[in-house]
C-alpha positions in Angstrom: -31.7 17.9 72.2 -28.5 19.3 71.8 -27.4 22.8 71.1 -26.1 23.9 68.3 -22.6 25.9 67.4 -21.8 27.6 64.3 -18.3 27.4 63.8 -16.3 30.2 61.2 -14.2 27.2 59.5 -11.4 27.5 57.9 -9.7 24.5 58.0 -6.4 26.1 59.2 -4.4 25.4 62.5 -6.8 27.8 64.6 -10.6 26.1 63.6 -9.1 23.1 63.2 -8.1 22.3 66.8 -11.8 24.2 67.6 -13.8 21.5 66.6 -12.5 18.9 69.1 -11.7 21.2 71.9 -15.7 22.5 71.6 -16.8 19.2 71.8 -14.3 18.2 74.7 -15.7 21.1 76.7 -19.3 21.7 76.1 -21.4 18.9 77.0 -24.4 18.0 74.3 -22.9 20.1 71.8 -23.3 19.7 68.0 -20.6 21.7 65.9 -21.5 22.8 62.8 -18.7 23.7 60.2 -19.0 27.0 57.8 -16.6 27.6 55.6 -16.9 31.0 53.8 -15.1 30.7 49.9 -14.1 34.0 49.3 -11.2 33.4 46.9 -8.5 31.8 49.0 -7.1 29.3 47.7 -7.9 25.9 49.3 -9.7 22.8 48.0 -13.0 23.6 49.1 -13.5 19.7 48.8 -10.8 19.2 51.0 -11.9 21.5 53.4 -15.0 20.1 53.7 -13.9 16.9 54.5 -11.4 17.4 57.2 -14.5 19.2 59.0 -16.3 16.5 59.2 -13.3 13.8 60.3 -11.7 16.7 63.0 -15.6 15.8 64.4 -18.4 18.4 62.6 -21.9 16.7 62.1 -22.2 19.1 59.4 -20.2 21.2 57.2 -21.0 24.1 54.2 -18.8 25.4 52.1 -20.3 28.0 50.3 -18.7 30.3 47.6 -19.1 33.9 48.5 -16.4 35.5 46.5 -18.6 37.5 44.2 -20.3 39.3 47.0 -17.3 39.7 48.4 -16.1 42.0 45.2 -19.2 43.5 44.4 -20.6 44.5 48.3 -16.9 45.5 50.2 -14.1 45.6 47.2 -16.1 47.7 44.9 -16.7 49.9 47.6 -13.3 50.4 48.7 -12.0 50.6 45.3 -14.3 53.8 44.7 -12.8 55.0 47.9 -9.8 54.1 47.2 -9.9 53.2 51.3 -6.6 52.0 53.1 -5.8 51.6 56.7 -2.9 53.9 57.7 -2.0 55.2 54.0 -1.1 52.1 52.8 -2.9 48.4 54.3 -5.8 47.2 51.3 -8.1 46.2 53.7 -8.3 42.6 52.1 -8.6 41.0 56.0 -11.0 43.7 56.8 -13.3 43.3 53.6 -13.9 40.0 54.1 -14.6 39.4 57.5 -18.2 41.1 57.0 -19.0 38.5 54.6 -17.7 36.2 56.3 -19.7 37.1 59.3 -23.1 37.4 57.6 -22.8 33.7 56.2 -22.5 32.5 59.7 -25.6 34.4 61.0 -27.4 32.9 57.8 -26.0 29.4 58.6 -27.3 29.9 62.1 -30.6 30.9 61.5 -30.8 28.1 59.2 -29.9 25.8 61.7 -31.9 27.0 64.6 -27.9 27.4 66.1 -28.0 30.0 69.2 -24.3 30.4 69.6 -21.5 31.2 66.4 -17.6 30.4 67.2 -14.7 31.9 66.0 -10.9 31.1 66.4 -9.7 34.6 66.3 -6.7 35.2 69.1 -7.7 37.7 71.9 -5.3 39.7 70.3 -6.2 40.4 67.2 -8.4 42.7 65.5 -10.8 40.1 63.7 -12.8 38.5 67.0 -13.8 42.5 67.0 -14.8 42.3 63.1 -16.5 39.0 63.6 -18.8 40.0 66.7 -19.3 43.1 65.4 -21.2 41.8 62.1 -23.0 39.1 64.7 -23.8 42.0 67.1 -25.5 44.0 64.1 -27.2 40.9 62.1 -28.4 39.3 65.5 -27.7 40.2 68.7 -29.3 37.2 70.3 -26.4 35.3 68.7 -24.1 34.4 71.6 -20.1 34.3 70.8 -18.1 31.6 71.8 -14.2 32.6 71.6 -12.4 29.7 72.6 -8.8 32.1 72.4 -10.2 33.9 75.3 -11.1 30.7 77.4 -9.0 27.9 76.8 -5.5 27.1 77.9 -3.8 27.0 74.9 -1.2 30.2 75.0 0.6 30.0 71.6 0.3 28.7 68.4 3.2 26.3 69.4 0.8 25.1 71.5 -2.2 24.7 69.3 0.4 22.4 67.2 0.7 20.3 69.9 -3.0 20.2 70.7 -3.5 19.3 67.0 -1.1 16.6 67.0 -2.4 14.5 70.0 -5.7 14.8 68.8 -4.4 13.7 65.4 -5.4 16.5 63.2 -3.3 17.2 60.3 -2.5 20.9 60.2 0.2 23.1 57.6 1.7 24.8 60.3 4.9 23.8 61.4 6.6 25.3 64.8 9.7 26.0 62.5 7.3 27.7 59.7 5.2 29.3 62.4 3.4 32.0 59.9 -0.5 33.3 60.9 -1.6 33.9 57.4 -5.1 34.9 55.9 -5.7 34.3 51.9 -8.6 35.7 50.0 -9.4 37.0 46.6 -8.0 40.6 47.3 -5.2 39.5 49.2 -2.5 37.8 51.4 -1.3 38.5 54.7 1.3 36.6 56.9 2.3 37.6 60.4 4.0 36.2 63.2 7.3 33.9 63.7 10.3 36.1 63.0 8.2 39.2 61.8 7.6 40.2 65.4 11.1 41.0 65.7 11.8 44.4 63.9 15.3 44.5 63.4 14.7 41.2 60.9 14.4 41.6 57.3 11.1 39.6 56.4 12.1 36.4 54.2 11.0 37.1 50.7 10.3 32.8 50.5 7.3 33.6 52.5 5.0 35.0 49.3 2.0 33.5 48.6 1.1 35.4 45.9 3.7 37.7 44.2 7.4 37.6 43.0 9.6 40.4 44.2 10.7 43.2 41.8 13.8 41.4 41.2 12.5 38.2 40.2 9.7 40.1 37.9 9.5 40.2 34.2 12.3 41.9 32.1 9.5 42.9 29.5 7.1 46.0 30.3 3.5 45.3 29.9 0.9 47.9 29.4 -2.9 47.0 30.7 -6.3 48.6 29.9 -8.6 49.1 32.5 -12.1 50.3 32.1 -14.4 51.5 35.4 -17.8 52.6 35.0 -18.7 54.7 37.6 -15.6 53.7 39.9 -15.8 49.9 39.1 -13.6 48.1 36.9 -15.5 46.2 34.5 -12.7 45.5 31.8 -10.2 44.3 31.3 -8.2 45.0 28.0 -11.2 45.8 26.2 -12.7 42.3 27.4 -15.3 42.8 29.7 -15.4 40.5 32.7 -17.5 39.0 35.9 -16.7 40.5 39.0 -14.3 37.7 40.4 -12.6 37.1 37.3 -11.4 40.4 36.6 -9.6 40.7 40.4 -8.4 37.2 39.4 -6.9 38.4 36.1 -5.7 41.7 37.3 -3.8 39.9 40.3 -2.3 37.6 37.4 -0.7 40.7 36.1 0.4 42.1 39.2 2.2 38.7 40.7 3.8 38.7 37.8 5.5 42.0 37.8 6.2 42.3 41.2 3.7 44.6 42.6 1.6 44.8 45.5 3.9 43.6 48.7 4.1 46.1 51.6 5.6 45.4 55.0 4.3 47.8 57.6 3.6 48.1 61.5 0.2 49.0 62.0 -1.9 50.5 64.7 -4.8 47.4 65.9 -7.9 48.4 66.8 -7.3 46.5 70.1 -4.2 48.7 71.2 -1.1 46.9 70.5 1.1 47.6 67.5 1.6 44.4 65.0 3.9 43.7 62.3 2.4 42.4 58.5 3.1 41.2 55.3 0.4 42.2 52.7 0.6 41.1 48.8 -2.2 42.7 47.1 -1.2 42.6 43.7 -4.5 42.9 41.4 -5.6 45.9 44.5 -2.8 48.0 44.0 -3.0 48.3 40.6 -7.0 49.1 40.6 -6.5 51.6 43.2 -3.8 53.2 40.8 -5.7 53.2 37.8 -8.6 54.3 39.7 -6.8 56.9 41.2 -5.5 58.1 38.2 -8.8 58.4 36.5 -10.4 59.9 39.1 -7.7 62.8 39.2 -9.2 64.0 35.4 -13.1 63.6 36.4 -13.6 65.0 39.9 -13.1 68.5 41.0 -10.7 69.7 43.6 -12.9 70.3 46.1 -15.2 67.1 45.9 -11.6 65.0 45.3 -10.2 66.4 48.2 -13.0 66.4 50.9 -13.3 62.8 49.7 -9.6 62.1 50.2 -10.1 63.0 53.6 -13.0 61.2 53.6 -12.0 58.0 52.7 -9.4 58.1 55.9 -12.5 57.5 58.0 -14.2 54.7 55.5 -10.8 52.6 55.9 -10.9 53.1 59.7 -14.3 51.9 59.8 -13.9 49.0 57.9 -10.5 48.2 59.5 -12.5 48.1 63.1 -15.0 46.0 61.4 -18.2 48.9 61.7 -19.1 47.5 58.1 -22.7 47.5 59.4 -22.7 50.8 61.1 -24.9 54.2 59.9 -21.8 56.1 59.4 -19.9 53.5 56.9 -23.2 53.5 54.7 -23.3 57.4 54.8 -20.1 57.5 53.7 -20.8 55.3 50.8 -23.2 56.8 49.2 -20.9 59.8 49.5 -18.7 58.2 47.4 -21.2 56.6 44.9 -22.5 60.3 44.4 -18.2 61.3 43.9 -18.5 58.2 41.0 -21.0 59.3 38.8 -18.2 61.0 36.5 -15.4 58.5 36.9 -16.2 56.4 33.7 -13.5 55.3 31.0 -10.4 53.8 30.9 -6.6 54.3 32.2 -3.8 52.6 30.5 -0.9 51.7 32.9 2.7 50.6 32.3 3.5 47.8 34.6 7.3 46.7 35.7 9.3 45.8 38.1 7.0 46.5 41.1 6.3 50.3 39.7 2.9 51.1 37.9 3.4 54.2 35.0 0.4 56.1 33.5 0.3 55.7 29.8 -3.1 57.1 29.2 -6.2 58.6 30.6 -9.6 57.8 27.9 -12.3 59.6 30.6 -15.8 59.6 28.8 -16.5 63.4 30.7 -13.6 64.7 32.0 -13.0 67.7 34.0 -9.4 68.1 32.2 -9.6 70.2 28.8 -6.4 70.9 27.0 -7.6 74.3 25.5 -8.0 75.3 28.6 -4.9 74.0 30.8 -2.3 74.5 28.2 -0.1 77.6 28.2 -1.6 79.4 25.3 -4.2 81.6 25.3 -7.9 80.3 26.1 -11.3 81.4 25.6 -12.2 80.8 29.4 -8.9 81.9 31.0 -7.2 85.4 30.1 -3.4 86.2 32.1 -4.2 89.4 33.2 -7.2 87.6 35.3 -4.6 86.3 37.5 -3.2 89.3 39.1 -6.2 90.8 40.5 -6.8 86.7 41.7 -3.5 87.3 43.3 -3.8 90.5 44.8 -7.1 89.1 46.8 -5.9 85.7 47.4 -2.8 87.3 49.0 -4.3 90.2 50.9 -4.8 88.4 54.0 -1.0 87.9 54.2 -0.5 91.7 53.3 -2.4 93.0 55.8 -1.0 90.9 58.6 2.1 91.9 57.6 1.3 95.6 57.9 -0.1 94.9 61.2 3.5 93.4 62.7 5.4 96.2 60.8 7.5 94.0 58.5 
C-alpha cells in the first residue's frame, strides 16, 4: 500500500515542480494535492487541474477565505498587529489556515507525512510546521527545499520545463510573490539589490498615488466591537467587505510599502506589500479606537500588540501566549462600536468623522471653557505634585 503525502498546493512555480520531484524520489508514494482558497486570485478550476496532470492522484480545493477573515484578520484588525511598525501580516495570517486544512486533509486521508515548498530561507516552512507541530505532531514534514538539489528558482524553471510543466515564472520576471484576500507580496529578482528603486509595473493589486483618482472619496465604516461589519451603511459578509474595501483602496493608491524586514530565521529580506482594503481598516479602526479606550488600557495594548504581530509573524498562531493575548484585546473591544468616516486620496487616508456609540471623548468636557468635571485651578496643585519629583532632585544636585 502506498504512503500517502499531503502536499500545500499552490499551483505556483515552487508546488508545482513538487509533485514530480516527490514522486521521482520516494518510492510507492501517492501525492495528494491541497489547495487552500483563501482569496488569491487564481482559477481554482485551473488549479485543480494542473495538480492532477503535474501527477496528483488527488486534488482539493477548498475555499477557506471566510475563516481566514473571521479567525486571524479580525483578530489583527482589533489589534491593529504589524510586524516591525508597518508589515500587515497578510503572509503570516494565512499560513495558519493554510496549515490546519492540510492536517484536516491528512487525517482524512489516513496521510502520515504533509509537504511544503517553502525555501530553507524563508520564514513560512517555520509557520507551516509550526501549525503541523501544534495540530499533530505525529505528522512528519517533508521540505523538499532543504533536500533536493535545486539551488535557485532559475533552477526550479528549468526543472519545470524538462518535466513539461507550465509555470508563470519567467527567469527574466523572476518575482516570489504570495496573493491572498488581505494582501500581496513580491520579493526577489532585482529587489534584493538595495540601491534599486522597485519597478512600480510589478503591482498586483494597487495603482500608485500618481496614477490614483483625481476625485476624493469619503467611506463609512462601521465596527462592532473592533470588527468591520459595514460598509457605507450596507452591511456585508466577512469576505466581501475586505473585498470591497480593497476596491477602494486599489483605487486610490493606498496600501504599498517597501521595507527590509527582520526574518524569523536570521537574515534580513527585502518586500513589496500592497494591502490596500488593510490599511484603511487599520486607520479607521485606529481612529475609532482613539475616542473609546482609555489611555492606560490604549497604551498597554499598543505595546501589546508589538508582541501579537511577533507571534503571528513567527507563525505561534497556535501558542498559549497568542490566545492570552487575544482575549486581551477582545476584552479592549467591548467599547469600540460605531462608525469612522475617512477621506481617501492619492495614497493618504483623512478623518472626516468619528460616530462612536459610547465614547470616552465628551466635548463639554475637553473643550476650553469651563466644565462641570474639570475646574483650572485643579491643575496647579496637579502640577505642583506631578513635578515634585523633578523639584526635589533638583534641590538635591544644587541647581
Amino acid at each position: 500500500m502506498k504512503e500517502k503525502v499531503v502536499l500545500a498546493y499552490s499551483g505556483g512555480l515552487d508546488t508545482s515542480i513538487t509533485i514530480p520531484w516527490l514522486k521521482e524520489n520516494y518510492d510507492d508514494i501517492e501525492v495528494i494535492a491541497c489547495c487552500g482558497n483563501v482569496g488569491q486570485d487564481d482559477n481554482m478550476e485551473d488549479v485543480y487541474k494542473k495538480a492532477l496532470e503535474s501527477g496528483a492522484s488527488k486534488a482539493y480545493v477548498d475555499d477557506i477565505s471566510e475563516e481566514f477573515v473571521t479567525t486571524t484578520i479580525y483578530a489583527a484588525i482589533k489589534a491593529e498587529a504589524k510586524y516591525e511598525g508597518k508589515y500587515l501580516l497578510g503572509t503570516s495570517l494565512a499560513r495558519p489556515i493554510i496549515a490546519k486544512k492540510l492536517v484536516e486533509v491528512a487525517h482524512k486521508e489516513g496521510a502520515k507525512y504533509i509537504c511544503h515548498g517553502c525555501t530553507g530561507k524563508g520564514n513560512d516552512q517555520v509557520r507551516f510546521e509550526a501549525t503541523i507541530a501544534a495540530l499533530d505532531p505525529t505528522i512528519k514534514v517533508i521540505a523538499p527545499w532543504r533536500i533536493w538539489d535545486i539551488k535557485s528558482r532559475e533552477d526550479a524553471i528549468d526543472y519545470a520545463n524538462e518535466h513539461g510543466i507550465k509555470v508563470k515564472a519567467t527567469k527574466e520576471k523572476i518575482y516570489s510573490e504570495d496573493a491572498n484576500l488581505w494582501h500581496v507580496s513580491t520579493e526577489g529578482g532585482d529587489i534584493e539589490h538595495l540601491e534599486n528603486e522597485h519597478k512600480e509595473d510589478i503591482y498586483k493589486e494597487c495603482v500608485t498615488p500618481e496614477q490614483a483618482c483625481d476625485t476624493p472619496e469619503y467611506a463609512e465604516i462601521y465596527f462592532e466591537k473592533g470588527v468591520p461589519k459595514k460598509l457605507n451603511g450596507v452591511e456585508m459578509a466577512p469576505v466581501e467587505l475586505i473585498q470591497a474595501v480593497n476596491a477602494l483602496g486599489k483605487k486610490h493608491g493606498i496600501g504599498i510599502i517597501d521595507i527590509v524586514e527582520n526574518r524569523l530565521v536570521g537574515m534580513k529580506s527585502r518586500g513589496i506589500y500592497e494591502t490596500p482594503g488593510g490599511t484603511i481598516l487599520y486607520e479607521a479602526h485606529n481612529i475609532l479606537e482613539s475616542a473609546c479606550i482609555d489611555k492606560e488600557t490604549l497604551h498597554f495594548k499598543q505595546r501589546v500588540a508589538i508582541k501579537f504581530g511577533e507571534l503571528i509573524y513567527d507563525g505561534l498562531w497556535y501558542s498559549k501566549l497568542r490566545e492570552a493575548i487575544e482575549a486581551f484585546m477582545d476584552c479592549t473591544q467591548e467599547n469600540v462600536t460605531g462608525t469612522v468616516k475617512v477621506k481617501l486620496y492619492k495614497g493618504n487616508i483623512k478623518p472626516a468623522g468619528i460616530f462612536a456609540d459610547s465614547p470616552l471623548y465628551d466635548e463639554s468636557i475637553s473643550s476650553f471653557g469651563n466644565s462641570e468635571y474639570y475646574d483650572h485651578h485643579d491643575a496647579e496643585g496637579f502640577i505642583n505634585l506631578f513635578t515634585l519629583p523633578l523639584k526635589i532632585r533638583a534641590m538635591k544636585e544644587g541647581k
